[in-house]
C-alpha positions as CSV (number, residue, x, y, z in Angstrom):
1,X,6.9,205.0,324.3
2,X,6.9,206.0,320.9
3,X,3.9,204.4,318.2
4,X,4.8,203.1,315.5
5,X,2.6,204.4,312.1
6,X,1.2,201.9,309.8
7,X,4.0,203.1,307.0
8,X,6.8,202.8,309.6
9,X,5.9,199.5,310.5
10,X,5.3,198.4,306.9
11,X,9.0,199.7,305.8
12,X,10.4,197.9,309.1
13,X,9.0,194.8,307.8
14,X,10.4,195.4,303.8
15,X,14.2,196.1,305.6
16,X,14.1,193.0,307.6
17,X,13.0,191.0,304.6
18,X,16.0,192.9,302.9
19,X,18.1,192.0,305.4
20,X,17.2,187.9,305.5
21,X,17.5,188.2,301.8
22,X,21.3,189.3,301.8
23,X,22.2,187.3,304.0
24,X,21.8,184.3,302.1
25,X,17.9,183.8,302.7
26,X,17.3,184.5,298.8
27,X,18.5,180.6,298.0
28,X,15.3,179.9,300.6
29,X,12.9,182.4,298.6
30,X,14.3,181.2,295.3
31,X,13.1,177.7,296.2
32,X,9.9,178.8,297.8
33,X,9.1,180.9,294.7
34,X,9.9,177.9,292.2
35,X,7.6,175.5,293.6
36,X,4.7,177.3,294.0
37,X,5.6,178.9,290.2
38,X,5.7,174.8,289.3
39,X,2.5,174.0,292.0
40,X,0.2,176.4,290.2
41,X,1.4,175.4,286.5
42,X,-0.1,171.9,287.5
43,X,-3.5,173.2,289.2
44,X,-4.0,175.5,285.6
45,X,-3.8,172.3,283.5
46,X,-6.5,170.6,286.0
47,X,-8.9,173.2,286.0
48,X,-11.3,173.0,282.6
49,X,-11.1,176.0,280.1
50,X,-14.3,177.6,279.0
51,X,-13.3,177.2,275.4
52,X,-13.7,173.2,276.3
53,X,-16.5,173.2,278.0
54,X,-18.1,175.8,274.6
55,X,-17.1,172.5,272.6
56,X,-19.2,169.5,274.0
57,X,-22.5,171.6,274.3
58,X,-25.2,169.1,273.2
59,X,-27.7,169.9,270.1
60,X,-30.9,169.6,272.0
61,X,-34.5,169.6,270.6
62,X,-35.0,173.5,270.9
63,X,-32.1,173.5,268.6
64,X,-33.4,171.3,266.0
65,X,-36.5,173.3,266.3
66,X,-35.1,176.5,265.6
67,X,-33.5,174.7,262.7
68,X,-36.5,173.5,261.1
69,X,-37.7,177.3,261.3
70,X,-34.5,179.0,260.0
71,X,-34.5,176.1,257.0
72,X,-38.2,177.3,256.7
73,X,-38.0,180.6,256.5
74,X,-35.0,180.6,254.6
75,X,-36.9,178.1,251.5
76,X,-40.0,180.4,251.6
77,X,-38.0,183.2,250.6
78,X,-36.2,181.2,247.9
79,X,-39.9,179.6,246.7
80,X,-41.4,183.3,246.7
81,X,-38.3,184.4,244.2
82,X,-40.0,181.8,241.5
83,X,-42.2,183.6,239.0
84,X,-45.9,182.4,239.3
85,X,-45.3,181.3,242.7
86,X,-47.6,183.2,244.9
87,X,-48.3,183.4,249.0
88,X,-45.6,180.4,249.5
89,X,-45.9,178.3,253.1
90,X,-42.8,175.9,253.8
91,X,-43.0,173.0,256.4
92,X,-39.7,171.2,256.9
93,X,-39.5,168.0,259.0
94,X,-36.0,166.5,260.1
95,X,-35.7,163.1,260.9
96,X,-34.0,163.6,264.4
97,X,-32.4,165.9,267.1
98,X,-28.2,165.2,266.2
99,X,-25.7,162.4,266.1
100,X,-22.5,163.4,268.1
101,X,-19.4,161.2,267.1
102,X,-16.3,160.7,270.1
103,X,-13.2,159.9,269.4
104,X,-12.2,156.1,269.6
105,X,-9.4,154.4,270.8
106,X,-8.5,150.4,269.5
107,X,-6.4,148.4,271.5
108,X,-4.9,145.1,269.3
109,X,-3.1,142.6,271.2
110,X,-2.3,138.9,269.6
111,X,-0.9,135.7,270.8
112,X,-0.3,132.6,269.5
113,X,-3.9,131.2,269.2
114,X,-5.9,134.6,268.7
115,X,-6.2,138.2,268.3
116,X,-8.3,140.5,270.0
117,X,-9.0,143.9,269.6
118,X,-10.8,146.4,272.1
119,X,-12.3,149.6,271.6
120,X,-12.5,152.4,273.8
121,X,-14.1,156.5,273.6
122,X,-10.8,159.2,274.1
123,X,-11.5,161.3,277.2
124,X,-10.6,164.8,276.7
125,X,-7.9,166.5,278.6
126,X,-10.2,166.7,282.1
127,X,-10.6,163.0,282.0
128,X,-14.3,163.4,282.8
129,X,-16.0,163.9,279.3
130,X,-15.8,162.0,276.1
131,X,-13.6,163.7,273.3
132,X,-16.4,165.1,270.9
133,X,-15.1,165.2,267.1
134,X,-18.0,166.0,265.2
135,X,-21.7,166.5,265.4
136,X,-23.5,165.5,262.5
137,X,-26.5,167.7,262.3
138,X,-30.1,166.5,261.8
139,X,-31.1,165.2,258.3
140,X,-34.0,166.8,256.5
141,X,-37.2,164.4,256.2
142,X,-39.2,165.8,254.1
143,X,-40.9,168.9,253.2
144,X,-44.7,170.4,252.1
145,X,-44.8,173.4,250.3
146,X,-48.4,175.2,249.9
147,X,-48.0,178.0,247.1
148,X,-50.2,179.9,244.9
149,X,-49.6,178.7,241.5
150,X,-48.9,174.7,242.0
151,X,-51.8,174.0,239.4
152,X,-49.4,174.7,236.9
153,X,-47.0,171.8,235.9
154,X,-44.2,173.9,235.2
155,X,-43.9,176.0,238.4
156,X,-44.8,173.0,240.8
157,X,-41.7,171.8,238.9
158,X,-39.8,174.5,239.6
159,X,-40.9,174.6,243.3
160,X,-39.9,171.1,244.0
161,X,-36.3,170.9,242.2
162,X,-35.8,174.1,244.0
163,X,-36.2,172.7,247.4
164,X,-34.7,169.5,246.7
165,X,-31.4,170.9,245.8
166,X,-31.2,173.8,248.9
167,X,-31.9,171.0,251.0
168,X,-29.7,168.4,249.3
169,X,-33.1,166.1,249.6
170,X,-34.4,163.6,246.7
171,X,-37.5,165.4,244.5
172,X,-39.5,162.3,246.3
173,X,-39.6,163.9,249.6
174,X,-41.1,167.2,248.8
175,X,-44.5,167.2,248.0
176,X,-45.9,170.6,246.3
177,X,-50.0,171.5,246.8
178,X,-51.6,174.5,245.8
């Protein structure tokens, strides 16, 4: 009896596929082929995409601490800049972590006697999570700036309308010491 070599038995197997195919087994593979082409189409718009799940990350309260350092760092550079301004420490405070919006949906119906109206948050495309539009980031409290030169009128002038326009802030809610 004669063995058959892996190869052999592999080419034996293409021919008789060949073979079902012409004669009239390719409408069967056709179909076969289609559906599963249409079955995993479906199962790809189920599955989340990384890009979404990158979108609804929450701002937590490392973040706004790293915030209030980078806004720190970033004014005490700016302060140290003014002339007369020496040695310049920067404290920011925010007022909270972060405000995310979601997308709302609003229902009217009426009828003869009244009107009602219903709102309700968008899901996203998965149909588990809230559609995110915007996060609005934390607003800036206050600050305290401790420089060298504050005695003067003029510099702690300069110091405080400095920071309250990098920070978009009123010239109330930075206080200047020396």
């Amino acid at each position: 009896m004669e063995r058959q070599t892996g190869r052999g038995l592999f080419s034996g197997r293409i021919s008789g596929f060949v073979t079902k195919l012409s004669e009239g087994g390719w409408r069967r593979f056709v179909i076969i082929a289609g559906i599963a082409a249409i079955v995993l189409l479906f199962l790809s718009t189920l599955t989340p995409k990384q890009s979404d799940a990158a979108q609804t990350e929450t701002y937590s309260a490392k973040d706004a601490a790293a915030l209030e350092q980078e806004l720190e760092r970033r004014l005490t550079e700016i302060i140290s800049q003014i002339d007369g301004v020496t040695s310049p420490q920067v404290m920011v405070t925010l007022d909270c972590t972060s405000e995310r919006v979601f997308a709302e949906e609003t229902k009217s119906s009426s009828s003869a006697d009244e009107t009602s109206t219903e709102n309700s948050i968008v899901l996203s495309g998965s149909g588990k999570d809230a559609l995110e539009t915007s996060v609005i980031l934390p607003r800036v409290r206050g600050v305290a700036v401790v420089c060298g030169g504050a005695d003067n009128v003029l510099i702690r002038e300069k110091v405080v309308n400095t920071a309250a326009r990098v920070l978009d802030i009123g010239v109330s809610k930075v206080y200047v010491t020396s």
